[in-house]
C-alpha positions in Angstrom: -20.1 -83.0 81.5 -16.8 -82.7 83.2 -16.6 -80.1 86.1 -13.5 -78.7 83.9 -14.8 -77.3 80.7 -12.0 -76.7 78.2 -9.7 -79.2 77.2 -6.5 -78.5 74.7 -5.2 -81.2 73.0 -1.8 -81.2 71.4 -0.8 -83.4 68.8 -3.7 -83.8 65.7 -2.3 -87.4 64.2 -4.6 -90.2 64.6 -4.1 -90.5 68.9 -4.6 -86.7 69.0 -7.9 -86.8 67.0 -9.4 -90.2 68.1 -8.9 -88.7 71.6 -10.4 -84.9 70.6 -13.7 -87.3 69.2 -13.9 -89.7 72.1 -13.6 -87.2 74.6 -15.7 -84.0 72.3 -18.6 -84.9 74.7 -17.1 -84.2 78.0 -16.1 -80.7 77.4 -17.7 -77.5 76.6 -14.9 -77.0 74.6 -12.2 -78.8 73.0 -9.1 -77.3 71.0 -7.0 -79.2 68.9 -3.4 -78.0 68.1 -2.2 -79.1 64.7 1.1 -78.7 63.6 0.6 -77.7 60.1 -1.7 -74.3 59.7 -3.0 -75.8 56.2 -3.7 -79.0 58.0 -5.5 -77.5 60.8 -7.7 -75.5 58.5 -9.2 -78.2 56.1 -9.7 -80.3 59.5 -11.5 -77.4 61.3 -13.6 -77.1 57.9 -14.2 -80.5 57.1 -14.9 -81.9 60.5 -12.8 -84.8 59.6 -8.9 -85.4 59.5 -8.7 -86.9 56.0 -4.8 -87.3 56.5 -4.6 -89.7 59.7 -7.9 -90.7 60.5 -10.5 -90.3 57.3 -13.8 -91.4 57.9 -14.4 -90.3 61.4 -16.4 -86.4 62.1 -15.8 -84.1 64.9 -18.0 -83.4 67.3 -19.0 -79.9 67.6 -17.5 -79.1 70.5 -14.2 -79.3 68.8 -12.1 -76.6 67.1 -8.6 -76.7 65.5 -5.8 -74.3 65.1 -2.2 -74.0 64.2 -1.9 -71.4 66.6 -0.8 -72.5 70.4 -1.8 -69.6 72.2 -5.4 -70.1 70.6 -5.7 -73.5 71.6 -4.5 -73.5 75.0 -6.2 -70.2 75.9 -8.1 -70.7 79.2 -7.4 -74.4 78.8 -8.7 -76.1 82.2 -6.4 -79.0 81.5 -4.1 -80.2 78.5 -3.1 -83.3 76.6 -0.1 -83.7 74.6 0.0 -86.3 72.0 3.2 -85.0 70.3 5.6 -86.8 68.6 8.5 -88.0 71.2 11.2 -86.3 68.8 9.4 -82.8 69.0 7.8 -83.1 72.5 10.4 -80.5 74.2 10.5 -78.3 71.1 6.5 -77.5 71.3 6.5 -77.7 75.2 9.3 -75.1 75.3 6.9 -72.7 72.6 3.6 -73.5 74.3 5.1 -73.0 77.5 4.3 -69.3 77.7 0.7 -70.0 77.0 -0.1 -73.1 79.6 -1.5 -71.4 82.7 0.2 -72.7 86.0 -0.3 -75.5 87.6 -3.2 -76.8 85.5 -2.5 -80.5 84.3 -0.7 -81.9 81.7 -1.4 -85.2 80.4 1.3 -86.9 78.1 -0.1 -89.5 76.1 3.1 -90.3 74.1 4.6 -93.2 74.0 8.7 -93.5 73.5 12.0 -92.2 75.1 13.5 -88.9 74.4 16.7 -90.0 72.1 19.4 -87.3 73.1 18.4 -87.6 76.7 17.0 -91.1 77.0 14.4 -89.4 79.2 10.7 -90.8 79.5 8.2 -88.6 78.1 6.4 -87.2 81.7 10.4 -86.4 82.6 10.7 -84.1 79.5 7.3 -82.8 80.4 8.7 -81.5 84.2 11.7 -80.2 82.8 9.6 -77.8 80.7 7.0 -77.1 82.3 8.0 -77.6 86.0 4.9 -76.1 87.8 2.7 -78.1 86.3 0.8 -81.2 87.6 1.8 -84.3 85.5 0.3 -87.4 84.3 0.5 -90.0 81.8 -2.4 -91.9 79.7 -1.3 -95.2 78.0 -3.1 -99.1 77.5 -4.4 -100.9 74.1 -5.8 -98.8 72.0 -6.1 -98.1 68.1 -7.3 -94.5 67.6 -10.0 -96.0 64.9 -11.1 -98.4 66.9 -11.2 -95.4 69.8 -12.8 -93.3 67.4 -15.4 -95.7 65.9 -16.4 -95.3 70.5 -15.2 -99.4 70.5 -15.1 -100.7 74.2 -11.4 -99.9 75.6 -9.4 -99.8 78.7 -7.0 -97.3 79.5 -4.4 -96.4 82.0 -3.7 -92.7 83.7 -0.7 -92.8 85.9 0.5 -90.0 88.1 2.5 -89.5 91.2 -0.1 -87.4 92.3 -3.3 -89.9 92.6 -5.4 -87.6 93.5 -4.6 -86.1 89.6 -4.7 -89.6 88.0 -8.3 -89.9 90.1 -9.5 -86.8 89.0 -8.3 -87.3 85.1 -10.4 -90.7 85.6 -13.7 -89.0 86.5 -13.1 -86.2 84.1 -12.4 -88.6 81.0 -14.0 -91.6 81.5 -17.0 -92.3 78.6 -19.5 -95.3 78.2 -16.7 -96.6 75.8 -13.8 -95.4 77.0 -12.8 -97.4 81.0 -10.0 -95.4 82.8 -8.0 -97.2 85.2 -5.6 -95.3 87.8 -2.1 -96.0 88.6 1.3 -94.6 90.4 3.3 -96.3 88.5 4.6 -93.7 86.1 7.6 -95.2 85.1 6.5 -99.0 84.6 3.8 -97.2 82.4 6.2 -95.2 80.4 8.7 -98.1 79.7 5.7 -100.4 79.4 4.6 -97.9 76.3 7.5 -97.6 74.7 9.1 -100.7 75.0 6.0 -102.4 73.2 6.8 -100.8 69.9 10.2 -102.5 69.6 8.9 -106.1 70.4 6.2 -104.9 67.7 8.7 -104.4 65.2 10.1 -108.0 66.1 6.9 -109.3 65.5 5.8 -107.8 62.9 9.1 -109.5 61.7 8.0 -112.8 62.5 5.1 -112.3 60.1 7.0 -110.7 57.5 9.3 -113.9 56.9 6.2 -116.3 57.1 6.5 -117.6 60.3 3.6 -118.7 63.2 2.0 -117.7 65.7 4.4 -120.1 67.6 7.2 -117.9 66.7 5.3 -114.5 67.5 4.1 -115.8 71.0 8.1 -116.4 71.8 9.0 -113.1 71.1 6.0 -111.5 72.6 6.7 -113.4 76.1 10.1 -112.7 75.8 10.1 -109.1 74.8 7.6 -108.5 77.6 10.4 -110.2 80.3 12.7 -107.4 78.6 10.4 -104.7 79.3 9.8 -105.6 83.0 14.1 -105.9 83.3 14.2 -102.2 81.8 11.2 -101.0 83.8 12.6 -102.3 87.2 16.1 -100.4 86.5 14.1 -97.0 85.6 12.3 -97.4 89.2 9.1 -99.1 87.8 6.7 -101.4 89.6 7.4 -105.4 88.0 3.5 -105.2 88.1 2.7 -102.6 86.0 4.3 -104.2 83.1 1.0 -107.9 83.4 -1.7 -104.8 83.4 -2.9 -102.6 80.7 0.2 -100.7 80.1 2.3 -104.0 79.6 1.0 -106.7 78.6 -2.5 -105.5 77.4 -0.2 -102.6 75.1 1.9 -105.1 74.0 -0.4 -107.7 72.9 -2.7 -105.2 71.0 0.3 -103.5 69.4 2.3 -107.2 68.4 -0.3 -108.9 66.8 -3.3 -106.2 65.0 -3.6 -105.5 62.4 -3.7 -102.0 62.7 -0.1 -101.1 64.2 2.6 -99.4 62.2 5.1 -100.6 64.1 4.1 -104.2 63.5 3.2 -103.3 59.8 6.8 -101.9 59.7 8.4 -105.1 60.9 6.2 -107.1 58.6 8.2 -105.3 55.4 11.6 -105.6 56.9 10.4 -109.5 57.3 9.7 -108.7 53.8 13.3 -107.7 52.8 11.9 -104.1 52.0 15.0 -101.4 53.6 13.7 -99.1 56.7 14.3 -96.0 54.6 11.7 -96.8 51.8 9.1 -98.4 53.8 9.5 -95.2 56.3 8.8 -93.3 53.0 5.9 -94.6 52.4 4.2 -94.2 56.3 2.0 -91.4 57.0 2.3 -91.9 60.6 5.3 -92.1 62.7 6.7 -95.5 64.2 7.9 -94.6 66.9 9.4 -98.1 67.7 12.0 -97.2 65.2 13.5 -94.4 67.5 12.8 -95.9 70.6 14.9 -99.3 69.7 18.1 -97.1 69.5 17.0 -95.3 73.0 16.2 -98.6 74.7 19.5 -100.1 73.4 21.5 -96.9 75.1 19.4 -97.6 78.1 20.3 -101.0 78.3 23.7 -100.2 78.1 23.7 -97.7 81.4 21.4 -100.0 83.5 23.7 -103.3 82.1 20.6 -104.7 81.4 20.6 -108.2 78.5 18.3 -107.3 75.9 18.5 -109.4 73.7 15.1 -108.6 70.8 16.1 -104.7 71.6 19.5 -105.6 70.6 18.6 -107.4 67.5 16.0 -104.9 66.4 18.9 -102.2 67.0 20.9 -104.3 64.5 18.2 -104.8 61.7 16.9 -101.1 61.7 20.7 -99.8 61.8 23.1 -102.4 60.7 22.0 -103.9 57.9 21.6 -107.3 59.7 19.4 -109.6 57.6 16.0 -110.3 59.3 16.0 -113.7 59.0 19.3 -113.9 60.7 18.3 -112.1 63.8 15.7 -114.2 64.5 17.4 -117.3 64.3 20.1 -115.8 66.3 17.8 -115.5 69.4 16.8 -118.5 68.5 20.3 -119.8 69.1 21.3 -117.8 72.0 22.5 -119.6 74.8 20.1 -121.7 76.8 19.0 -120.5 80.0 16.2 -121.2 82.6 12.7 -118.8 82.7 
């Protein structure tokens, strides 16, 4: 049993409640705060979000509520696995509830669009007494929730936080690694969703792994670039929050941001296939924040760039990937 005994998690999509199952056991308590109250009350009944992750029960030491104050009442530490669009919204309601100074965890994985700020930055903005860290790595929340063998990253400025969030979360499944490095983790996670989309692109007009293994390598040289200019560690981006997230995320079988890319690969338009998604991509939104961001470091990046193009342009698929292809030549 962790020495902290309540745990609120925000966020009840497939992360939020693969994380409320893996971690159940470690807390006397766990609340899970779901957005929609009719939501919140057939998962609290059922024992099982039928929405975003069917198949998979709750442990008892879970509830669920739409109601904020409810979940984070007396809440020894929190985890927030909301959206990157309505992060600052929900932080700037739950705000009043969150006792201060206990930690926050963000386990979400993009950039702020109307700000271009990472994720953790949002998080101090709102909540500026609290202690912050991040949780990122390769992970599919069924495979997390199935209790599959998994490595995971928690970075924080504050070690001593990322050390204790180690020891308080770590399962026989679940492997916590610690890390100072918040912003080569942050740009590590969201960075890996565009070059997802590109691959998933790849697939999507028929081509090989050859093909994929390019982009991947490539993509993950664009990464480190954009990392370095947000004050990341060129390190960060070969461990668990780079390469490992990357890897997992451009080539399973179970990413939606690599399923997305397969349809535009497809010739299927962003606006239907988004239609059609349950869960949010968030590689869609990040690609026009990492574009902006390459623009204010003056940073080439190139598959950001040519994602940016597909998902907003119009630009034929095919046609971006040949143009990388013909892009002119340079040395490693």
């Amino acid at each position: 049993m962790a020495a902290n005994n309540r745990l609120a998690i925000l966020g009840a999509g497939s992360w939020g409640t693969a994380l409320a199952i893996a971690l159940g056991s470690r807390f006397e308590a766990l609340a899970l705060w779901a957005r929609d109250a009719e939501r919140a009350h057939d998962i609290d009944e059922l024992r099982e979000n039928r929405r975003y992750l069917p198949g998979f029960h709750l442990p008892k030491q879970v509830s669920v509520s739409n109601d904020l104050a409810e979940t984070l009442e007396d809440a020894d530490m929190v985890v927030s696995v909301i959206p990157s669009g309505y992060l600052r919204s929900v932080l700037e309601t739950a705000a009043q509830h969150i006792r201060r100074g206990i930690p926050l965890v963000s386990a979400t994985k993009g950039f702020e669009e109307t700000t271009l700020c990472r994720m953790s930055q949002v998080v101090r903005q709102v909540l500026v007494d609290s202690s912050i860290a991040v949780l990122s790595g390769p992970t599919f929340a069924k495979e997390i929730a199935a209790g599959e063998p998994a490595a995971v990253l928690i970075a924080s400025e504050e070690i001593d936080l990322a050390e204790k969030m180690q020891r308080a979360f770590a399962t026989p499944a679940l492997r916590f690694y610690t890390s100072r490095d918040v912003a080569g983790v942050e740009v590590g996670a969201a960075m890996k969703n565009v070059i997802a989309l590109g691959a998933g692109i790849c697939r999507g007009l028929g081509l090989g792994s050859n093909s994929v293994a390019a982009l991947v390598t490539r993509g993950l040289a664009e990464s480190t670039r954009l990392a370095v200019a947000m004050g990341g560690d060129p390190r960060t981006l070969s461990g668990l929050a780079g390469l490992g997230d990357l890897v997992l995320t451009a080539t399973g079988d179970l990413s939606r941001n690599r399923s997305v890319g397969v349809e535009l690969g497809r010739g299927r338009k962003l606006d239907d296939i988004l239609a059609e998604t349950t869960m949010i991509a968030e590689g869609v939104a990040t690609c026009r924040a990492a574009r902006q961001l390459g623009i204010r470091h003056q940073l080439d990046l190139p598959i950001v760039a040519k994602m940016y193009e597909v998902l907003y342009q119009g630009k034929d698929a095919r046609a971006a990937i040949r143009e990388l292809m013909e892009r002119p030549l340079t040395s490693e």
